[in-house]
Every structure is written in structure tokens, then in C-alpha cells.
C-alpha positions as CSV (number, residue, x, y, z in Angstrom):
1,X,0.0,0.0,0.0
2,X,1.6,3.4,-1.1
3,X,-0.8,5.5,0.6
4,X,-2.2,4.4,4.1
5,X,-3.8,7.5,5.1
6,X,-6.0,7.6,1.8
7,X,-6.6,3.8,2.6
8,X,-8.0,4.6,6.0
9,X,-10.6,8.2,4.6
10,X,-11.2,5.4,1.8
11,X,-12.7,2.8,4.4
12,X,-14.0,5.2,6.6
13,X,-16.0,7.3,3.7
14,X,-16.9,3.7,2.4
15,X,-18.1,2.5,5.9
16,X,-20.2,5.4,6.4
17,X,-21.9,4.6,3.2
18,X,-23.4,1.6,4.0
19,X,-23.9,3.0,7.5
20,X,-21.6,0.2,9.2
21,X,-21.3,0.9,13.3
22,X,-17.2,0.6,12.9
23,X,-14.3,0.9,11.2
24,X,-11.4,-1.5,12.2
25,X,-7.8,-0.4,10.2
26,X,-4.4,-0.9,10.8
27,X,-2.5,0.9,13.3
28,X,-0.1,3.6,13.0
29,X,0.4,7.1,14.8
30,X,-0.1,9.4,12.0
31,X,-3.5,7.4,11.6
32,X,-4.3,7.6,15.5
33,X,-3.5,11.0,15.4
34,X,-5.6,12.2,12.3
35,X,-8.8,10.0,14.1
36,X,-8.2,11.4,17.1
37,X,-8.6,15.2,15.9
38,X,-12.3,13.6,14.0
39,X,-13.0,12.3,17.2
40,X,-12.5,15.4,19.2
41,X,-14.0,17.4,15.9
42,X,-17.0,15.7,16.3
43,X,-17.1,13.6,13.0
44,X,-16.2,9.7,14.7
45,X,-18.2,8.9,18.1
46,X,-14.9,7.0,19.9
47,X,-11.3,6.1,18.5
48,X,-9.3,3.1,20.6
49,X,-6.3,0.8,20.0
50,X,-7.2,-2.7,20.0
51,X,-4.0,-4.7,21.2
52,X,-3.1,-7.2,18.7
53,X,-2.8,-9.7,21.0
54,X,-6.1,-10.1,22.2
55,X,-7.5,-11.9,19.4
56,X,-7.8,-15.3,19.3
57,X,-6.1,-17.8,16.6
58,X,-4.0,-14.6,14.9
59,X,-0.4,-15.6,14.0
60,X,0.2,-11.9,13.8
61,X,0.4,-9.6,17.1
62,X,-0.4,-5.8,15.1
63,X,-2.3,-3.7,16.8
64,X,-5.7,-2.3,15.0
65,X,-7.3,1.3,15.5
66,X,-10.8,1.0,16.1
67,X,-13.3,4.2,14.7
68,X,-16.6,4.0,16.2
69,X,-18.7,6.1,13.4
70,X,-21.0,8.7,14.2
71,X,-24.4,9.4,12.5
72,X,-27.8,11.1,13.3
73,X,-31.6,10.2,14.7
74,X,-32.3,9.9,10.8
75,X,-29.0,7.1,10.0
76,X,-27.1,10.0,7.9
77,X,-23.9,10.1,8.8
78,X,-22.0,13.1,10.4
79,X,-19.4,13.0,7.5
80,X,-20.3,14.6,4.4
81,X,-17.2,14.5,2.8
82,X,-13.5,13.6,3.5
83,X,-11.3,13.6,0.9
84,X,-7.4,13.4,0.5
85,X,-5.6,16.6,-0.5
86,X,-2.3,15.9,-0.2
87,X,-0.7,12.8,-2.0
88,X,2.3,10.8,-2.5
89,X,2.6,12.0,-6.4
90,X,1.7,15.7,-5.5
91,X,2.6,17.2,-2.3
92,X,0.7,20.3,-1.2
93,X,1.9,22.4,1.3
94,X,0.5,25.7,3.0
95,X,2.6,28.5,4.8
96,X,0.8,30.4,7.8
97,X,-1.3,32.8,5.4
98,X,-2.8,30.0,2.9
99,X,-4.4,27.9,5.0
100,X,-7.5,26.1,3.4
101,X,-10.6,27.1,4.8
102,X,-13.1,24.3,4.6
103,X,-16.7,25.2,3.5
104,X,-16.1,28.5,5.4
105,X,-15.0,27.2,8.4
106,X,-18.1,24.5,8.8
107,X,-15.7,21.9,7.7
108,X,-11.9,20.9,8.9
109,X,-8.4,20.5,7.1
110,X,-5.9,18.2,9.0
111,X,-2.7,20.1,9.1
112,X,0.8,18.2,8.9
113,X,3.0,20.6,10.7
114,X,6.4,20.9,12.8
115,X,4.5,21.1,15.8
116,X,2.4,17.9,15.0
117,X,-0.9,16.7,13.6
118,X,-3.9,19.5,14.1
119,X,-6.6,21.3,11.9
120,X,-6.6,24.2,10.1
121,X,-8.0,26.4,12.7
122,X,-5.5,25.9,15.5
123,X,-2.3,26.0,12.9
124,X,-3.9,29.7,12.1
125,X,-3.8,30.0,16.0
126,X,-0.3,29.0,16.1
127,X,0.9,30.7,13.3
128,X,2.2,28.1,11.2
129,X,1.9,26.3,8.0
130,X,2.1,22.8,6.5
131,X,1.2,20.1,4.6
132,X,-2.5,19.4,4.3
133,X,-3.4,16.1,4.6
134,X,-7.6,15.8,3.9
135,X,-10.4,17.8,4.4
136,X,-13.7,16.8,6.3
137,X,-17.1,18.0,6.2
């Protein structure tokens, strides 16, 4: 897989469409981080590690991130949209002034930065630019 972060807002947008309760994906930090900012966004009910061990009959011991999805009294689900922006073929990077806003500021970009993982609102906070990663709304 070339591009793990467009393989987990693949699944995710995917799981969402057929209004699944979860999303199980493999783990990494950069993927724990970006679900953690949805979860405290409000886009993903609950995010949690599930410690490869615990499963039964598994040859392999990888641990697996866990995205509870999130979705109204009427079944439609609190994402929208959530795209990729940046990707491994074209990078695209945004100093402190160009930050994306997303559907004027109803939606959320997920900033790459030197400071770490956070959205486009709190980068303009801190001053600092990045590389934009996906955009949710």
C-alpha cells in the first residue's frame, strides 16, 4: 500500500456509506492522530487501540485502530465529505497565510505541521503552516 492515510478516509468514507457501526484499520500514529482530531471534531463517536494480542487464533500480534462512526436520529452520517488533498505524487503544502478554509469554516483541514498533527484552525492560531493532509465536512 503506497498510501495508508487515503486507505484509512477510503474505508471510513466507504463505511459510512453503507452505514456500518465501525471501522477497524491498521494501526499507525499518524492514523491515530488524524482519528483522534475527527473524534474530538465531532465527526467519529470513539477512537481506541485494540492490542493485537487479544485476538484469538491470529499468528500476527499488530495492533488495530478502532473508529466508532457517528451518525444522526435519521442514520445519515455526520461526515459529508473527507477527501485526500495531499498525495504521495503531489505534495501540497501551505505556509501560515494560505491555510485552506473548509466550507467557510463549517468543515476541517488536517494540518501536517512541525509542531504535529492538528486542523486548520489551530495551525492559524499558532501561526504556522504545512502540509494538508484531507479535508472533512
Amino acid at each position: 500500500m503506497t498510501d495508508p492515510i487515503a486507505d484509512m478516509l477510503t474505508r471510513i468514507r466507504n463505511a459510512s456509506a453503507i452505514r456500518k457501526d465501525e471501522v477497524v484499520l491498521p494501526m499507525s500514529k499518524m492514523k491515530f492522530n488524524i482519528a483522534k482530531i475527527l473524534e474530538k471534531e465531532g465527526w467519529v463517536g470513539k477512537v481506541e487501540v485494540v492490542k493485537g494480542a487479544e485476538k484469538k487464533n491470529k499468528t500476527a500480534v499488530f495492533d488495530e485502530l478502532k473508529i466508532v462512526l457517528k451518525y444522526d436520529a435519521n442514520g445519515k452520517s455526520a461526515i459529508t465529505s473527507i477527501k485526500r488533498i495531499s498525495k504521495p505524487g503531489g505534495r501540497v503544502y501551505k505556509n501560515k497565510t494560505e491555510l485552506p478554509r473548509v466550507l467557510n469554516d463549517l468543515g476541517v483541514a488536517i494540518i501536517s505541521t512541525s509542531q504535529g498533527i492538528m486542523t486548520n484552525k489551530e495551525a492559524q492560531k499558532k501561526k504556522i503552516g504545512g502540509e494538508v493532509l484531507c479535508e472533512i465536512y
